[in-house]
PQR file with spaces between the fields and no chain letter, atoms N, CA, C, O and H, PARSE charges and radii, in Angstrom:
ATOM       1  N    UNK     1     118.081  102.722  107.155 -0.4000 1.5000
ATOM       2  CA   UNK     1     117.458  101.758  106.310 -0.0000 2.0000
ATOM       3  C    UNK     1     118.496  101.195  105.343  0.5500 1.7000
ATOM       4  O    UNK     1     118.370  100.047  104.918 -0.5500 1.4000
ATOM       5  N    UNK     2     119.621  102.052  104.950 -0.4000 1.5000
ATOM       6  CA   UNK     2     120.264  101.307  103.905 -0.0000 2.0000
ATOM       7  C    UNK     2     121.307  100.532  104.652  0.5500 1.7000
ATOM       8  O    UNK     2     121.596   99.380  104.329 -0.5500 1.4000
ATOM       9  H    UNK     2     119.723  102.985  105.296  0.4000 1.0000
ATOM      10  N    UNK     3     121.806  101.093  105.536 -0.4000 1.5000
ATOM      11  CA   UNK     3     122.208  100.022  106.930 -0.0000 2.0000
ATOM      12  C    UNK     3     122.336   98.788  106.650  0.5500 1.7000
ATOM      13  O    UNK     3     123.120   97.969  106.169 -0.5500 1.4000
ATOM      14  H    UNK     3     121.571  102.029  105.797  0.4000 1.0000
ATOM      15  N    UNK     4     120.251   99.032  107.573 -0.4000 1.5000
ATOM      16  CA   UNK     4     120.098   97.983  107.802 -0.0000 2.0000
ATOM      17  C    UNK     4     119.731   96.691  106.432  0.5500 1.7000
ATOM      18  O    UNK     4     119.793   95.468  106.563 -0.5500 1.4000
ATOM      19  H    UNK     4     119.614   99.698  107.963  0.4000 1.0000
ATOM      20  N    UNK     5     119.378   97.434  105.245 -0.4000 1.5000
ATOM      21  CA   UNK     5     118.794   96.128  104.408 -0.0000 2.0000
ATOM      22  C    UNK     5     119.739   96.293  103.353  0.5500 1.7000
ATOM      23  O    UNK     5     119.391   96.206  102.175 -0.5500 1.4000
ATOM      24  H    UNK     5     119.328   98.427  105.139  0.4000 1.0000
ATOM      25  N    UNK     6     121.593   96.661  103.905 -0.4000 1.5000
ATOM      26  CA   UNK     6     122.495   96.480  103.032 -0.0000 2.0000
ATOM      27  C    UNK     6     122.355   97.167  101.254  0.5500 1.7000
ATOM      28  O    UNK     6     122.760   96.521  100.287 -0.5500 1.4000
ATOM      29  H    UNK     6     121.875   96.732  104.862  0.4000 1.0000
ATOM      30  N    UNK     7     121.881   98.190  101.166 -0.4000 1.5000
ATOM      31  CA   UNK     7     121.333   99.070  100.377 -0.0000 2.0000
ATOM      32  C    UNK     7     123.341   99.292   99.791  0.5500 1.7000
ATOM      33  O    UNK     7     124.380   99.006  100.385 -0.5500 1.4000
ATOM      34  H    UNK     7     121.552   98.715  101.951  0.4000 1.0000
ATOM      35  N    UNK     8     123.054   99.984   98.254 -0.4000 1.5000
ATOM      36  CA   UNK     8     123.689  100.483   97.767 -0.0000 2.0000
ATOM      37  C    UNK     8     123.830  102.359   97.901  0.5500 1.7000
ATOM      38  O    UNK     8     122.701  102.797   97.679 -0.5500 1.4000
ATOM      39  H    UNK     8     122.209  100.216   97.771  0.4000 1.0000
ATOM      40  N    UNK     9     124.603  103.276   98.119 -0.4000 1.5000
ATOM      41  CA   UNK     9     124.011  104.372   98.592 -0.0000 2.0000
ATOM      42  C    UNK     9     123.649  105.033   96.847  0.5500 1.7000
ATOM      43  O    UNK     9     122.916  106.022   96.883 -0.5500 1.4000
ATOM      44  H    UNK     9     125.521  102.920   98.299  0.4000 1.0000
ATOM      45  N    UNK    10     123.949  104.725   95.855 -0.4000 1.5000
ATOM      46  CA   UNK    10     123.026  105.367   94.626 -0.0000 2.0000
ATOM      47  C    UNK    10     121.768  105.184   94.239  0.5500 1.7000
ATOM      48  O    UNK    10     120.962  105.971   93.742 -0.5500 1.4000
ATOM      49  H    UNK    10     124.545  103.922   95.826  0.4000 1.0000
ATOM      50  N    UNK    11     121.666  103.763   94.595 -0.4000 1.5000
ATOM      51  CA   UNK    11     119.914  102.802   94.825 -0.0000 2.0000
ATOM      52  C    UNK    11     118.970  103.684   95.693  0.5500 1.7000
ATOM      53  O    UNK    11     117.776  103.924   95.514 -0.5500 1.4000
ATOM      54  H    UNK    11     122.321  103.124   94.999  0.4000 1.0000
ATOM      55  N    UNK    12     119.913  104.162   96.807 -0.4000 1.5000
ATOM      56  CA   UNK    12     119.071  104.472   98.035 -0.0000 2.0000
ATOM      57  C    UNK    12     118.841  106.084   97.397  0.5500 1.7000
ATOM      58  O    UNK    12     117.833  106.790   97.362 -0.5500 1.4000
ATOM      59  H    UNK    12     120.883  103.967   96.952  0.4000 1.0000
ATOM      60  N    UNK    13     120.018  106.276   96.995 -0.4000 1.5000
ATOM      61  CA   UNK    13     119.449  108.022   96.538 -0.0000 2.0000
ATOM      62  C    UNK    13     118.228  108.092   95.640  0.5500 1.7000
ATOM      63  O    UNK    13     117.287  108.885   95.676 -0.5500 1.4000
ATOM      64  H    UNK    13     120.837  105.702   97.024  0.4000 1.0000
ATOM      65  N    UNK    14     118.437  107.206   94.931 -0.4000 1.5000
ATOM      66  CA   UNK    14     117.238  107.351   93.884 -0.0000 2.0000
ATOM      67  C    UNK    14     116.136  106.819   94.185  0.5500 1.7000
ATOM      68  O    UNK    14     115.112  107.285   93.686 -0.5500 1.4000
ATOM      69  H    UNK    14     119.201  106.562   94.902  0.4000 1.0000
ATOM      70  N    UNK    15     116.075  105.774   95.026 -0.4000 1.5000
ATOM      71  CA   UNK    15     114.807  104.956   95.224 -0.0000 2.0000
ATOM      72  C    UNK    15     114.355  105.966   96.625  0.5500 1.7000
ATOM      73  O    UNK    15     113.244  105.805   97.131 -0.5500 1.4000
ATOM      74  H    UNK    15     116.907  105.395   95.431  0.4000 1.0000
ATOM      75  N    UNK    16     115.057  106.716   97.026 -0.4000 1.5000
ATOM      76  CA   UNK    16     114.621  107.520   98.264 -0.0000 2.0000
ATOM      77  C    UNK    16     113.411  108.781   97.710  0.5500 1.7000
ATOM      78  O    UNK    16     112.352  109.094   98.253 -0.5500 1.4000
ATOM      79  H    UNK    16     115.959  106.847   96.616  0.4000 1.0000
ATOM      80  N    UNK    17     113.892  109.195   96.740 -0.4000 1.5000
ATOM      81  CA   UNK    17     113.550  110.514   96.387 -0.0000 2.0000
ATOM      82  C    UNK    17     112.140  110.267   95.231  0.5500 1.7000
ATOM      83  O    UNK    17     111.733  111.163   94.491 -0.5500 1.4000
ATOM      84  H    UNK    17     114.752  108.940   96.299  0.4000 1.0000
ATOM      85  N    UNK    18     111.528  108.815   95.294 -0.4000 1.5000
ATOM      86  CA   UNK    18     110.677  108.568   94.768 -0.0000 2.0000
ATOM      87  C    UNK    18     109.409  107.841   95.377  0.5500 1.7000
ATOM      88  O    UNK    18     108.509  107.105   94.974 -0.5500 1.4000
ATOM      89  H    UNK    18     111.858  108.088   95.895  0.4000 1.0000
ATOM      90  N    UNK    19     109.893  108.554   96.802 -0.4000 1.5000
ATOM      91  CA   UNK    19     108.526  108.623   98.087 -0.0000 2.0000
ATOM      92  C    UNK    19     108.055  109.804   98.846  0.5500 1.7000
ATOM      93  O    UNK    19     108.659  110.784   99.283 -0.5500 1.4000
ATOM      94  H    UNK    19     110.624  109.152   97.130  0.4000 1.0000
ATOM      95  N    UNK    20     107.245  109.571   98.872 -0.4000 1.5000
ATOM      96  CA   UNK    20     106.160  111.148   99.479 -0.0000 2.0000
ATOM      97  C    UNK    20     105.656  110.663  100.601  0.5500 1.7000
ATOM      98  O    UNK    20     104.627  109.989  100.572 -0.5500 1.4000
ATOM      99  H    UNK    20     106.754  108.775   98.517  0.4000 1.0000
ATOM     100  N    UNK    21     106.463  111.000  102.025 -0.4000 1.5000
ATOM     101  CA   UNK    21     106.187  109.932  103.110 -0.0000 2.0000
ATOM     102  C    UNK    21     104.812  111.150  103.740  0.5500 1.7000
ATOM     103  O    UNK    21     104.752  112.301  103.310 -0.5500 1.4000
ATOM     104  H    UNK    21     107.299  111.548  102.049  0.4000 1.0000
ATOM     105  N    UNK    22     104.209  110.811  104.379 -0.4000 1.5000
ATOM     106  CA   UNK    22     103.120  111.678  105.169 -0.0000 2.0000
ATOM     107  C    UNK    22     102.541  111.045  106.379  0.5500 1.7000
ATOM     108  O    UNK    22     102.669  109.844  106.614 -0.5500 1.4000
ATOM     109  H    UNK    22     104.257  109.876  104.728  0.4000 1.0000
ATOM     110  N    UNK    23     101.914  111.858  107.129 -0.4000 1.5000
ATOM     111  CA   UNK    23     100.860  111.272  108.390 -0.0000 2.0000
ATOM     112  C    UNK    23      99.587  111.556  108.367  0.5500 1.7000
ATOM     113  O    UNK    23      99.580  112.574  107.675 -0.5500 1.4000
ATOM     114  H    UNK    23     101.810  112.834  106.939  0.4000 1.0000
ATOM     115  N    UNK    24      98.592  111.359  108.634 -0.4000 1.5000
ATOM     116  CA   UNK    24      97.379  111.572  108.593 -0.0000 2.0000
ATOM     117  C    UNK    24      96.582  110.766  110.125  0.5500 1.7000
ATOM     118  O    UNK    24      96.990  109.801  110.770 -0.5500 1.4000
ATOM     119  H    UNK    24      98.597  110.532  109.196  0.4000 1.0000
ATOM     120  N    UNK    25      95.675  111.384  110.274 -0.4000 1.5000
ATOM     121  CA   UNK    25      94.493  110.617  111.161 -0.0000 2.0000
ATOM     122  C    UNK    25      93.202  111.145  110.623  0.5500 1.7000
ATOM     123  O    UNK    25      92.862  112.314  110.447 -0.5500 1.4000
ATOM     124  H    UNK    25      95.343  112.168  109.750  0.4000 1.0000
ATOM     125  N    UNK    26      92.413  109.783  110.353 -0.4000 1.5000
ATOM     126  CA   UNK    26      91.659  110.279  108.998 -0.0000 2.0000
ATOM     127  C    UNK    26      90.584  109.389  110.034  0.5500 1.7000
ATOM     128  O    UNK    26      91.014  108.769  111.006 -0.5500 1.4000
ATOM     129  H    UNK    26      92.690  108.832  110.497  0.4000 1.0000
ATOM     130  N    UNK    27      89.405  109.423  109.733 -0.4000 1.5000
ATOM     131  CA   UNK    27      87.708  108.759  110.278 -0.0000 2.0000
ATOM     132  C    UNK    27      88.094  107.221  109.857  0.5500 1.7000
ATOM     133  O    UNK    27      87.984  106.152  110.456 -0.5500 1.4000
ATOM     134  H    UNK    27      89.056  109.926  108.943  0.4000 1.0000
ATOM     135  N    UNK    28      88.492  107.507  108.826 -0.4000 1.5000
ATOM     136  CA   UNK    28      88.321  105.675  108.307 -0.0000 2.0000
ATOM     137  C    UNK    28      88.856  104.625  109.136  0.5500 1.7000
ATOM     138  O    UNK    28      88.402  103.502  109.358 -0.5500 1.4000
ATOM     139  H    UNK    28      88.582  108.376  108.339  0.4000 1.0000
ATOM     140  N    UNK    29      90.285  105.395  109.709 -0.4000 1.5000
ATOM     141  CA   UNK    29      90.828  104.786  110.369 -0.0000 2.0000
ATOM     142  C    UNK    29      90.563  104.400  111.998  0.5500 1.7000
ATOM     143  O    UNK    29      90.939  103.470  112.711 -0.5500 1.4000
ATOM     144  H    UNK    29      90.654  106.307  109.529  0.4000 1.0000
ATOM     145  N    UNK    30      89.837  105.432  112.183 -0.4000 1.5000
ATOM     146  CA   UNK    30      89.264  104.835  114.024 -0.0000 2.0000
ATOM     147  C    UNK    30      87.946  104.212  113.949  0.5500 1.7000
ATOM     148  O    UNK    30      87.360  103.785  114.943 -0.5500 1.4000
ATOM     149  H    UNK    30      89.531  106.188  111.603  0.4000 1.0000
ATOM     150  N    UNK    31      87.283  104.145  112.236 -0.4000 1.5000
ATOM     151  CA   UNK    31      86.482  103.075  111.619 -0.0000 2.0000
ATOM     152  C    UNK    31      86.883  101.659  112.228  0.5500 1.7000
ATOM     153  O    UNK    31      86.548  100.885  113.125 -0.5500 1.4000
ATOM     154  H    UNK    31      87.759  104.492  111.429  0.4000 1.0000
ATOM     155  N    UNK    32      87.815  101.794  111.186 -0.4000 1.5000
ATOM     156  CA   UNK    32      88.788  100.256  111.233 -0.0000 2.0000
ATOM     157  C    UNK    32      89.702   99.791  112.575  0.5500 1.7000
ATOM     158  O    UNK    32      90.172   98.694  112.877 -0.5500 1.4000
ATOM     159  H    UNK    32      88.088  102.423  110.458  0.4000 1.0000
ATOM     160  N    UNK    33      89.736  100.758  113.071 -0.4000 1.5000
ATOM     161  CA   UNK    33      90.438  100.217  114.831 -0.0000 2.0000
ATOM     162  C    UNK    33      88.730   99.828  115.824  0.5500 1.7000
ATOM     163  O    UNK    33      88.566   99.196  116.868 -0.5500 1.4000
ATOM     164  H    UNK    33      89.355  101.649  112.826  0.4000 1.0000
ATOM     165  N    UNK    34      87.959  100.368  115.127 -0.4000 1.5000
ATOM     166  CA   UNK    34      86.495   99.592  116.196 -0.0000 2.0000
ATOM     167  C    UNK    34      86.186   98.641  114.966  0.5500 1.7000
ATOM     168  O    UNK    34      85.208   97.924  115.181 -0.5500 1.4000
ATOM     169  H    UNK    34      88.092  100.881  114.279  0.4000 1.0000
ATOM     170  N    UNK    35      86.630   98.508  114.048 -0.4000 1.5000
ATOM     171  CA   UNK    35      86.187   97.008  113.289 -0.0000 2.0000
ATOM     172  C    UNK    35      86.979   96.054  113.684  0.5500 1.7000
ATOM     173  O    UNK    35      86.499   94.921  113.713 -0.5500 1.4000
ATOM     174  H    UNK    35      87.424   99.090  113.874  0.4000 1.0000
ATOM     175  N    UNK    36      88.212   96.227  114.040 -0.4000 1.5000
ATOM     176  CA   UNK    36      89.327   95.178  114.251 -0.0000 2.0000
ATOM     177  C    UNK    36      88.935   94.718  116.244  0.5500 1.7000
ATOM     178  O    UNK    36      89.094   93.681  116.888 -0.5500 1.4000
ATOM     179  H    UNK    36      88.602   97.148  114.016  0.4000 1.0000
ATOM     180  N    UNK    37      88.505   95.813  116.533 -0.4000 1.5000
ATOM     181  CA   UNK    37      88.407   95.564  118.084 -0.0000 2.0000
ATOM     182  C    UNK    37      86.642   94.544  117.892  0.5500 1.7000
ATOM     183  O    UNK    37      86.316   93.647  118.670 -0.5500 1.4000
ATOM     184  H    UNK    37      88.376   96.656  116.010  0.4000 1.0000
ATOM     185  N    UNK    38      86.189   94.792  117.257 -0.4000 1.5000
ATOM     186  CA   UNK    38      84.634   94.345  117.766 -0.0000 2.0000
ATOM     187  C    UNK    38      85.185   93.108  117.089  0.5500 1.7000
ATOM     188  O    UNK    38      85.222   92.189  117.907 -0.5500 1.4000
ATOM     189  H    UNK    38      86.454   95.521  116.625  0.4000 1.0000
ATOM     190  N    UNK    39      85.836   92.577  115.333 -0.4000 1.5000
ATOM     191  CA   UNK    39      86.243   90.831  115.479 -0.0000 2.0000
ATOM     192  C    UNK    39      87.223   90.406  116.641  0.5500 1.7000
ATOM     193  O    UNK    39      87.136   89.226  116.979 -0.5500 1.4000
ATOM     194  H    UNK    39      85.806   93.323  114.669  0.4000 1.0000
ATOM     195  N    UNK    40      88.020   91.087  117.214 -0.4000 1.5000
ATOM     196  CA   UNK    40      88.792   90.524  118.313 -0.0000 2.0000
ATOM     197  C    UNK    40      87.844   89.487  119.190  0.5500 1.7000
ATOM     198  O    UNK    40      87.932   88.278  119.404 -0.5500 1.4000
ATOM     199  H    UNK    40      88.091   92.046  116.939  0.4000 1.0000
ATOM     200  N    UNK    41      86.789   90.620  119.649 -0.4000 1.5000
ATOM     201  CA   UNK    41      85.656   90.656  120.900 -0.0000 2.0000
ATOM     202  C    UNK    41      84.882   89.041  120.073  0.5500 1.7000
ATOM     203  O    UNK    41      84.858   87.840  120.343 -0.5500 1.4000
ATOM     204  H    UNK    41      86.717   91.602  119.476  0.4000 1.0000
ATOM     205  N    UNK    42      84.499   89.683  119.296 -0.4000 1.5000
ATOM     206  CA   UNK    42      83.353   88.808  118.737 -0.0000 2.0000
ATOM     207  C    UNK    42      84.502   86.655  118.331  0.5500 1.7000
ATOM     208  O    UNK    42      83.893   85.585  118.365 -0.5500 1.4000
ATOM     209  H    UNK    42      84.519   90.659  119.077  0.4000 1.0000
ATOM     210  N    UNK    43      85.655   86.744  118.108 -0.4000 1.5000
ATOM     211  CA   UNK    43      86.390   85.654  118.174 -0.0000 2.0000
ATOM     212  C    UNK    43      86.894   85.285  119.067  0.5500 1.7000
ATOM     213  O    UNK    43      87.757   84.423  118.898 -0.5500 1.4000
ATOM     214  H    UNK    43      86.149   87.613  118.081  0.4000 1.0000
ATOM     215  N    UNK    44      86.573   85.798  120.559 -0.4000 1.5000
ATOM     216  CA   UNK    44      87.526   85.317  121.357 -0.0000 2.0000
ATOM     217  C    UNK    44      88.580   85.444  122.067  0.5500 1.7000
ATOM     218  O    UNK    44      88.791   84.906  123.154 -0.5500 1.4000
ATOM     219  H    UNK    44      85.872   86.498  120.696  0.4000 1.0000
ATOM     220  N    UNK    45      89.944   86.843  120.912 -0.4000 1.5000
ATOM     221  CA   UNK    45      90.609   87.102  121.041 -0.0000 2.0000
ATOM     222  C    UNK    45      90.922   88.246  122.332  0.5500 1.7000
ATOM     223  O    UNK    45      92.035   88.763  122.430 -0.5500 1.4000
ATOM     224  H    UNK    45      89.772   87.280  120.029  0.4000 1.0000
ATOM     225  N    UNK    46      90.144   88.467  122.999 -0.4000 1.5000
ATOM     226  CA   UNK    46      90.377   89.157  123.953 -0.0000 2.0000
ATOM     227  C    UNK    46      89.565   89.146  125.163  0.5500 1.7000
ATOM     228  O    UNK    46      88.593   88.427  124.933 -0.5500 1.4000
ATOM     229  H    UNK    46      89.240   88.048  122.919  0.4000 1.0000
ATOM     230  N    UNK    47      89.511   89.686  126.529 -0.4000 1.5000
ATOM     231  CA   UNK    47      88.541   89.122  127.565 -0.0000 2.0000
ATOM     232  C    UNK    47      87.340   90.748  127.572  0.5500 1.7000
ATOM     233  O    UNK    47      86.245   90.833  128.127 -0.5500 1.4000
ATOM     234  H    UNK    47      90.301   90.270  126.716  0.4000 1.0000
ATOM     235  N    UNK    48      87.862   91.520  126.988 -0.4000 1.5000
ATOM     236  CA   UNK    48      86.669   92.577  126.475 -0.0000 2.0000
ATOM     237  C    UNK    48      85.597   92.276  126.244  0.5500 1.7000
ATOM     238  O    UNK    48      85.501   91.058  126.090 -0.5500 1.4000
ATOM     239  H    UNK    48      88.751   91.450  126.537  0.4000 1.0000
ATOM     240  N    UNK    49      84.378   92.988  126.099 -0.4000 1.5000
ATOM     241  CA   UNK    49      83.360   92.433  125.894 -0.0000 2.0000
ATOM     242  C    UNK    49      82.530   93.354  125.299  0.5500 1.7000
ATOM     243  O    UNK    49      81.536   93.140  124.606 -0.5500 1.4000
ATOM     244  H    UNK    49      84.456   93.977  126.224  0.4000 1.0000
ATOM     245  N    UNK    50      83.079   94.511  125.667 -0.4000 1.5000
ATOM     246  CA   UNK    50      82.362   96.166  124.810 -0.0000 2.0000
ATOM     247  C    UNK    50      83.541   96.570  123.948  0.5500 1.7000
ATOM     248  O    UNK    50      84.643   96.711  124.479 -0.5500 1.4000
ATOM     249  H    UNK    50      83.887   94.685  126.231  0.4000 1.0000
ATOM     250  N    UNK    51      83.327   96.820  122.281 -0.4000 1.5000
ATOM     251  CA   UNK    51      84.474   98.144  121.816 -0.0000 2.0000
ATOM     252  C    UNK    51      84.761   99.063  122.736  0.5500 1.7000
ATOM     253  O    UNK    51      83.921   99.712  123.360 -0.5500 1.4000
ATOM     254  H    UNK    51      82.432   96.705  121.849  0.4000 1.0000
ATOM     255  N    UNK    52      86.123   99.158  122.863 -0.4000 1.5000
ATOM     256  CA   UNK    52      86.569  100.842  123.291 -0.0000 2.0000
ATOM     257  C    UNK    52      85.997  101.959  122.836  0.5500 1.7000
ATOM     258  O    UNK    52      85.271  101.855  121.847 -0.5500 1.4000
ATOM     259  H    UNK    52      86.806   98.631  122.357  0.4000 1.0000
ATOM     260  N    UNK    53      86.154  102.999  123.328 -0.4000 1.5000
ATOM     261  CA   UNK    53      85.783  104.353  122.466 -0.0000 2.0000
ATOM     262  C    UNK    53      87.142  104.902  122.421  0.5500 1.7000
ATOM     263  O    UNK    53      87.686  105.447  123.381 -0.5500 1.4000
ATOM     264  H    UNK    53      86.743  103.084  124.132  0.4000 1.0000
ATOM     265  N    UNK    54      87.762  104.703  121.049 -0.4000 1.5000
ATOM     266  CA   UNK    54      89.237  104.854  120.259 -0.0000 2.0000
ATOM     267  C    UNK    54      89.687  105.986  120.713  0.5500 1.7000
ATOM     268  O    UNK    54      90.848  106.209  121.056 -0.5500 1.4000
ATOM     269  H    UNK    54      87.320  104.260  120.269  0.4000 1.0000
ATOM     270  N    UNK    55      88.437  107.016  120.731 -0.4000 1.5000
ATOM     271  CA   UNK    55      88.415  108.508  120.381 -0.0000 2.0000
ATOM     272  C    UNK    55      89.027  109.115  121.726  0.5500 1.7000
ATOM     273  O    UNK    55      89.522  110.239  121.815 -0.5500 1.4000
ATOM     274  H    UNK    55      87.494  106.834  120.451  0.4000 1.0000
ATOM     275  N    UNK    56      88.925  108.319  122.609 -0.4000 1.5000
ATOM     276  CA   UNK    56      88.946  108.557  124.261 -0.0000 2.0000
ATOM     277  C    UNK    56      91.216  108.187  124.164  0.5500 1.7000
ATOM     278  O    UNK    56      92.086  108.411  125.006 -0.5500 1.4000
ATOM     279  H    UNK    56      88.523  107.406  122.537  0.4000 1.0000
ATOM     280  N    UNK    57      91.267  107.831  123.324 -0.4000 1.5000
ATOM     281  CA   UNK    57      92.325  107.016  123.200 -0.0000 2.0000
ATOM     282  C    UNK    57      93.419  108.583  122.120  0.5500 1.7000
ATOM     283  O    UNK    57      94.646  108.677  122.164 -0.5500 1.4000
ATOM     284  H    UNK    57      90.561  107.649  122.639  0.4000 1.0000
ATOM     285  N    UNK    58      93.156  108.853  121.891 -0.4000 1.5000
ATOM     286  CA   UNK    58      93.881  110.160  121.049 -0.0000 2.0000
ATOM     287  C    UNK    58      93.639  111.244  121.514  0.5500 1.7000
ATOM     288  O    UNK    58      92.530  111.721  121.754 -0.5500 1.4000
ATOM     289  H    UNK    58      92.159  108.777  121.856  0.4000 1.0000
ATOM     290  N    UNK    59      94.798  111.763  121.692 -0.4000 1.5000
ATOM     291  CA   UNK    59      94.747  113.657  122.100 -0.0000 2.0000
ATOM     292  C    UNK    59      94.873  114.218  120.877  0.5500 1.7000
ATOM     293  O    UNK    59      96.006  114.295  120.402 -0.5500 1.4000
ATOM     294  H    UNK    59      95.699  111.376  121.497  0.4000 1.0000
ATOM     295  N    UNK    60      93.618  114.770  120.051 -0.4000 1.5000
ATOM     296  CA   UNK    60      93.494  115.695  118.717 -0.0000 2.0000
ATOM     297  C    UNK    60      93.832  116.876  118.791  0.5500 1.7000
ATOM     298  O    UNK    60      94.023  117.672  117.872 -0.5500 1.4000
ATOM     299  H    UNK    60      92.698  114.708  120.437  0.4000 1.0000
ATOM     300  N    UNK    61      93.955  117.090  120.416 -0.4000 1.5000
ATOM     301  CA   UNK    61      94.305  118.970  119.908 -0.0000 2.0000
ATOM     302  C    UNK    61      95.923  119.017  119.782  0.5500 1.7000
ATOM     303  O    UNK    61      96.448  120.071  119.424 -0.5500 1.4000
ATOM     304  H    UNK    61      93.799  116.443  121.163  0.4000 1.0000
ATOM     305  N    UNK    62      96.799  117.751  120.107 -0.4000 1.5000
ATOM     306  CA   UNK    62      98.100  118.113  120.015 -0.0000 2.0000
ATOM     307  C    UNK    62      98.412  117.819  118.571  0.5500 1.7000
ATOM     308  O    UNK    62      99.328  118.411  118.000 -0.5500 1.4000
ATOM     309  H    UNK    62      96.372  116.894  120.397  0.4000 1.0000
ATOM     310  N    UNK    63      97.577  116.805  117.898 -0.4000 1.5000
ATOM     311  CA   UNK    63      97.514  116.496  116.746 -0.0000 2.0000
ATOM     312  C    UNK    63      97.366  117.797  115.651  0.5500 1.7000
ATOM     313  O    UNK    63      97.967  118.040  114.605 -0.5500 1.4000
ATOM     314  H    UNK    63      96.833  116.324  118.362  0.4000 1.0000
ATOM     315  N    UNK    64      96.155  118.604  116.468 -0.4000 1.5000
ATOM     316  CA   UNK    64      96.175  119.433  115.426 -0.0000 2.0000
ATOM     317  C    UNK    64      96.731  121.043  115.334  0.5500 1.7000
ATOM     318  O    UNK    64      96.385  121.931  114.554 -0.5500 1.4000
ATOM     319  H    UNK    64      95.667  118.407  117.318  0.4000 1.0000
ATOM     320  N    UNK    65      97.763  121.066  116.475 -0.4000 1.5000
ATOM     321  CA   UNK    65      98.502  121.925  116.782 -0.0000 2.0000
ATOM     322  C    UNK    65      99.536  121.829  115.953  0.5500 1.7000
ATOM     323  O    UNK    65      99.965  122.938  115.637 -0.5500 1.4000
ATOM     324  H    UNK    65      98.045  120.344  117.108  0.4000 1.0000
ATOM     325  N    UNK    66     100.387  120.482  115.239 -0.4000 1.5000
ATOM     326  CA   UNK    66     101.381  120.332  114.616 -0.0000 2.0000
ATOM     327  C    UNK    66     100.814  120.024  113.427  0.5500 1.7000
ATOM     328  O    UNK    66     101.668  119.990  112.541 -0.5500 1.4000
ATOM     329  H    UNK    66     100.038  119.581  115.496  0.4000 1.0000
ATOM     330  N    UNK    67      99.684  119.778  113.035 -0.4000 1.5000
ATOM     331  CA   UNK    67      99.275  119.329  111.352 -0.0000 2.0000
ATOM     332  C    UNK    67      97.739  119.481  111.001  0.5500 1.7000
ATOM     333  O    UNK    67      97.273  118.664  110.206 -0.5500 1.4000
ATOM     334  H    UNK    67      98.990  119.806  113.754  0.4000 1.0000
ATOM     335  N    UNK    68      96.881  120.498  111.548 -0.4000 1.5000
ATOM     336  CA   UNK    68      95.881  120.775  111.427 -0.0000 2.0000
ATOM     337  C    UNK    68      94.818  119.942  110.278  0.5500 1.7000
ATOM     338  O    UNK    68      93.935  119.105  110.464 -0.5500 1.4000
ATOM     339  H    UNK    68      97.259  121.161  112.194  0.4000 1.0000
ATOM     340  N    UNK    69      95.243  120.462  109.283 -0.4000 1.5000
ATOM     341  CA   UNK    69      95.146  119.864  107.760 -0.0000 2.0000
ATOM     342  C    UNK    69      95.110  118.036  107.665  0.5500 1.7000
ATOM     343  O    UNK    69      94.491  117.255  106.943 -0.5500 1.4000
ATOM     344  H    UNK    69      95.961  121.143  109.132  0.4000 1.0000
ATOM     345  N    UNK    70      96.257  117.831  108.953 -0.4000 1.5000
ATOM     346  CA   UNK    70      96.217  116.098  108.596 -0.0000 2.0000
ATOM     347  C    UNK    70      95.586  115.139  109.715  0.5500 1.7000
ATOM     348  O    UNK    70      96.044  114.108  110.208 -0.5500 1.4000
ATOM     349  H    UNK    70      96.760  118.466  109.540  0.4000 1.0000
ATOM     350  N    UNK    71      94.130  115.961  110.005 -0.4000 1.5000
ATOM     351  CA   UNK    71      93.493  115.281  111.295 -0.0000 2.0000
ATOM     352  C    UNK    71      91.890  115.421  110.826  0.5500 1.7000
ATOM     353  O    UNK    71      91.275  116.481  110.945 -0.5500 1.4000
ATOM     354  H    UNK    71      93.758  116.798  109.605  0.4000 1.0000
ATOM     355  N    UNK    72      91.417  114.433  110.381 -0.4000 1.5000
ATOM     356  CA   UNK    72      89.832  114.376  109.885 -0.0000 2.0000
ATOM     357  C    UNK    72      89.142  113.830  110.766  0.5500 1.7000
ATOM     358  O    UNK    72      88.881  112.696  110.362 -0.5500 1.4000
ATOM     359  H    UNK    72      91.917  113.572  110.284  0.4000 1.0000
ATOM     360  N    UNK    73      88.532  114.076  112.128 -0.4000 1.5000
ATOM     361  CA   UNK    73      87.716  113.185  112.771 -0.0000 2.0000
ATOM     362  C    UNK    73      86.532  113.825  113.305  0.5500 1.7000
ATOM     363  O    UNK    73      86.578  114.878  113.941 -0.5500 1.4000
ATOM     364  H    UNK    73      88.744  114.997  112.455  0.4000 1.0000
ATOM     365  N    UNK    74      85.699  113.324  113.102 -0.4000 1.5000
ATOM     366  CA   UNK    74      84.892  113.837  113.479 -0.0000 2.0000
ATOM     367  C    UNK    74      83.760  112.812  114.664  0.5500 1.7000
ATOM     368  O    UNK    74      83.308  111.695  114.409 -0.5500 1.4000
ATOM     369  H    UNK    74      85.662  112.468  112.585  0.4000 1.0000
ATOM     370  N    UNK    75      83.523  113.655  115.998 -0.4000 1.5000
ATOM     371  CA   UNK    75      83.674  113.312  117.539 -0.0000 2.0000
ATOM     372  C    UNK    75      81.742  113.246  117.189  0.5500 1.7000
ATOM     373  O    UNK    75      80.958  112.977  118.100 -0.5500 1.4000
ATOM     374  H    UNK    75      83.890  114.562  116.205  0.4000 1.0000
């Protein structure tokens, strides 16, 4: 990153160490992937015609083999 967006490396030390990066797979979010798929459907944007089922779309047990704690879904 400092590479690429020509960063200073004291900028980068300090502006680095004042992020708390994380992952999560949380409900809200396969909320919002069947909200974004049903306006696709519903504008046009795609030749679909039913939402997916997201859920069919993620393997949770590998998910929660490496981060138990950072996988909220409930099936």
């Amino acid at each position: 990153m400092q590479r690429r967006l020509n960063l200073d490396e004291s900028y980068m030390e300090a502006a680095w160490t004042q992020n708390n990066f994380s992952v999560s797979l949380e409900q809200s979010l396969i909320l919002t992937m069947e909200d974004e798929a049903r306006w696709m459907i519903n504008n046009g944007l795609t030749a679909e015609k039913q939402v997916p089922n997201i859920l069919n779309s993620i393997f949770e047990d590998a998910l929660k083999t490496l981060k138990p704690q950072a996988v909220d879904i409930i099936r």
